[in-house]
N, C-alpha and C positions, 0 to 999 in steps of 0.2 A: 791115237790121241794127238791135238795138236800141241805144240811147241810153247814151253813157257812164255814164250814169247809173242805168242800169236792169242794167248790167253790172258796175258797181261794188256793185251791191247782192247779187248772187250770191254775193260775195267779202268781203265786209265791211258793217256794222251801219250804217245811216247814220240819224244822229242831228242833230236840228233846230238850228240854235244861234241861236234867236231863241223871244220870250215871248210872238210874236202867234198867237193863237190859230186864226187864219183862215189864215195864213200855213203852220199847223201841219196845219190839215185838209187843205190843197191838198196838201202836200207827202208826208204821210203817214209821215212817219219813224218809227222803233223806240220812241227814246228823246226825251227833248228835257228842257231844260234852264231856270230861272227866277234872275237875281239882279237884286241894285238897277240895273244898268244896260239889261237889259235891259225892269224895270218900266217903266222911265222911258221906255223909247222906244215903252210902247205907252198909257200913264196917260191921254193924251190922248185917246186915244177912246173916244167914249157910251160903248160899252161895257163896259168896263171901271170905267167910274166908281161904277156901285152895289159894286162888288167892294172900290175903297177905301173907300169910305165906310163900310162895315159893317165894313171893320178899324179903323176909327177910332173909331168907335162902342162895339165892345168892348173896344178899347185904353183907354177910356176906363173902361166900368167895372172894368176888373181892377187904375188904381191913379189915383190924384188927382196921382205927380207928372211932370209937362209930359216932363221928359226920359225919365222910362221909358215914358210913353202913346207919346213916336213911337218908342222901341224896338221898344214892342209892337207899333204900328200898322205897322210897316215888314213885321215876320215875319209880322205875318195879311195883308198884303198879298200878299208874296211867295207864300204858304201858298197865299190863295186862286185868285190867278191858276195857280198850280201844281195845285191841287186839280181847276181847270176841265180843264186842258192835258191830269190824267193820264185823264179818260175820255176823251179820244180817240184816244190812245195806248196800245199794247198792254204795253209795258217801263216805263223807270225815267222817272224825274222828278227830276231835280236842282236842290237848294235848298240855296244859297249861306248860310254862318255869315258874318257881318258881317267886312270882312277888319279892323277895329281889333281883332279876337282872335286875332290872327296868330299872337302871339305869348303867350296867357293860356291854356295846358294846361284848366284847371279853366276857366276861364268858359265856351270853347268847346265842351266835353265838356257844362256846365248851357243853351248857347243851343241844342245838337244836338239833346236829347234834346226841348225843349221843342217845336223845331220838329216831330219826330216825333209831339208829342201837339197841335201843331194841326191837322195832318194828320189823326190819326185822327178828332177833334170833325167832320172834312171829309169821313169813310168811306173815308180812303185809306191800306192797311195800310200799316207799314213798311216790309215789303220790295217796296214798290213807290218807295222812296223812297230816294236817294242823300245825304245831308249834304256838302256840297259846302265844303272847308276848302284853305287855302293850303299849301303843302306846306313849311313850315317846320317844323324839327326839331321845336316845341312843338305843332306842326299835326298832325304824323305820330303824334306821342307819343298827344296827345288820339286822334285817330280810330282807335289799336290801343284803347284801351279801346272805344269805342265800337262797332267790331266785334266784341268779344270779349261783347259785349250785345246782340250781334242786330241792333246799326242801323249800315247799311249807307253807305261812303264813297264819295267821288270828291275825290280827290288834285290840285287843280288849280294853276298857279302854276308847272307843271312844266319845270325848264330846263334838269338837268345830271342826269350818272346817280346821281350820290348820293344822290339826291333818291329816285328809281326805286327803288334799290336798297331804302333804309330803308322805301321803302312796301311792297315786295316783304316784306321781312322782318317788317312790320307786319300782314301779312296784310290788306291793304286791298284793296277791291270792285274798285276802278278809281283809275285813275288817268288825269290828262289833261295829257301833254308837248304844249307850246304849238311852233307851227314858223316863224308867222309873225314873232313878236316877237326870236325868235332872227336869223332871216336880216334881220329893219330893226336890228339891232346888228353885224350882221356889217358889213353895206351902208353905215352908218355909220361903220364902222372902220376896212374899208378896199374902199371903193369902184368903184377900179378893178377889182376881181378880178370873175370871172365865178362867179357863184352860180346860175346856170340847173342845172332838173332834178337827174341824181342829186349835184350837186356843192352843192345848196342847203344849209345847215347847221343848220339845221332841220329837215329831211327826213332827214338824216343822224343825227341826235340820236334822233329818232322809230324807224328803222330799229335804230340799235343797243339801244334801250332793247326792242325788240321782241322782240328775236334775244336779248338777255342773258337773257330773263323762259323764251322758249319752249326757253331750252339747258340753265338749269336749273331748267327743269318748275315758275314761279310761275303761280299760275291767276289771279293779277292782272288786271284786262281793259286793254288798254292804248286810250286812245281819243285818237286824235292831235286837235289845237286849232288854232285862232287858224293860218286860212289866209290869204295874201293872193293866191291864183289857181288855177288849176283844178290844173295843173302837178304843185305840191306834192299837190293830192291822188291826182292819177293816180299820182304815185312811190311815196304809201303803198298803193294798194290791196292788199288782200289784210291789214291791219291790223285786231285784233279792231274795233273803232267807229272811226271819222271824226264828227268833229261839224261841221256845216257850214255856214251862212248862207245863206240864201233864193238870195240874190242867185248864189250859185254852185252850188248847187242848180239851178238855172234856164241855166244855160250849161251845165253836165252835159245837162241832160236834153234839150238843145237839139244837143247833140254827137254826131254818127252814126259817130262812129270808132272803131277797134278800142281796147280796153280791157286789156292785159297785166296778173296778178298779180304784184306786186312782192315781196309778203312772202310768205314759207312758213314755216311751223314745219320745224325742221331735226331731220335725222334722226336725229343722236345725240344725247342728253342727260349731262349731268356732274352731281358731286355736289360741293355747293359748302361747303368746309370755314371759311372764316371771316365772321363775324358784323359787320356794319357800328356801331361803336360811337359815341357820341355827338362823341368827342374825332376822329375817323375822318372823320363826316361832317361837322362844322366847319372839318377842313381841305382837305378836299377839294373844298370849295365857295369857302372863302377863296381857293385855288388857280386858281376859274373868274371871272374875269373879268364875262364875260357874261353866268353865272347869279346872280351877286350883284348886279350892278347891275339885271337886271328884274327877279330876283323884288321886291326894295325899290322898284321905280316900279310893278310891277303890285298890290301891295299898296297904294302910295299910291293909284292910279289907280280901285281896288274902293272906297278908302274916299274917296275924293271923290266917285264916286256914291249910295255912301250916305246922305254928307250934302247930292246932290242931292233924294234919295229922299224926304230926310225934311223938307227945305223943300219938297216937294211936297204934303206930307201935312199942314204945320203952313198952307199956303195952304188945303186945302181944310177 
């Protein structure tokens, strides 16, 4: 029998969720994925170092001052180790907008675009390219312009359907509902309860958000995130992408047992009469708990590696 893993892939898109390049060749995934945190966990080796160093170098000529040289030096980083990633990957390449634009419409919509035109200087068209932005109402706002221009999102930060919904209606690329950080808040909250399998709530977040996209026909991609065990991904399979960590990658494909489709597109579709309004998704999110509290720690959490990212670069 072949490997969970090789059976997951008949059924669903499986997508890297790590920046090592070598890690990306072994595994051979569709899609895969570049932000500050994952620079960081590879800046340290050889490798990798002539790649910073030449974003530093041009960061430097395009301005004389300190604080936009490592702005710049950060996105040709990211750029470039993205640029390497995407020949040897056949699909998308996701590169993360700085998450302190969470909340700035316009700056976000001028760092997307720019990052699209490092890419190109790299020969990497854009629609080989995803813009990778937190999924805050001013997040969503930006990336509808920006698909409405040909450069293509990924919705991430994802933790309630509101969220889903507004992307849905924003016409975005993809979208990426998180399951792990859900179920460590659940787990937190109230511990004793049994969150195994289909009762995880995270896995449950990911399934409804699936079923709502494919009942009323959004061509959305949904790519479930941030797992913490195989489990959660057996639950989603059959979900358009999984994005997944080497390390569980590697127990998949190490796993010889039967592999059930969890998701299906359902048979009927509906025609959905009202439009999610700005005043609509603020309360419905002030109303979740759980999605207000991590989107605001994973937004902290992006931009503290940012600013690992970039004492990284002011060191070299």
């Amino acid at each position: 029998m072949p490997s969970k893993l090789e059976q997951l892939r008949q059924m669903t898109v499986v997508v890297a969720d790590t920046g090592d390049i070598d890690a990306i060749r072994d595994l051979q995934p569709k899609d895969a994925t570049t932000n500050p945190s994952l620079v960081l966990k590879v800046a340290d080796k050889p490798e990798y170092q002539p790649l910073l160093k030449e974003a530093i170098a041009k960061a430097r000529k395009e301005t004389s001052d300190p604080a936009q040289q490592l702005d710049y030096a950060s996105d040709r980083a990211s750029v470039a180790i993205g640029a390497e990633i995407s020949r040897i990957i056949p699909g998308y390449i996701s590169t993360e907008v700085s998450a302190r634009l969470s909340f700035d419409t316009r700056a976000t919509i001028e760092k997307a675009r720019r990052l699209i035109r490092l890419y190109a200087e790299k020969d990497v068209p854009s629609d080989r390219v995803l813009i990778k932005i937190a999924s805050t109402w001013e997040g969503i706002k930006a990336a509808e312009v920006l698909e409405q221009e040909g450069i293509r999102c990924n919705l991430t930060l994802l933790f309630a359907m509101p969220q889903a919904i507004a992307c849905a209606e924003a016409g975005i690329t993809l979208i990426s509902p998180f399951v792990g950080r859900i179920l460590d808040w659940y787990k937190t909250a109230n511990p004793e309860q049994d969150y195994s399998g289909a009762n995880d709530p995270g896995v449950s977040s990911v399934r409804d958000i699936y079923h709502y996209y494919k009942t009323y026909g959004y061509p959305t991609i949904v790519m479930g995130a941030s797992f913490r065990n195989t489990d959660e991904i057996e639950h989603l399979a059959g979900c358009d992408r999984l994005t997944i960590s080497p390390t569980l990658l590697q127990q998949l494909g190490e796993d010889q047992g039967e592999l059930r489709q969890m998701l299906t597109t359902p048979s009927e579709r509906k025609e959905k009469a009202e439009t999610l309004t700005e005043a609509m998704f603020r309360w419905q999110m002030n109303q979740n708990e759980m999605a207000i509290e991590k989107l605001a720690q994973g937004i902290r959490l992006f931009a503290q590696d940012q600013d690992k990212l970039e004492a990284l670069l002011t060191e070299l």
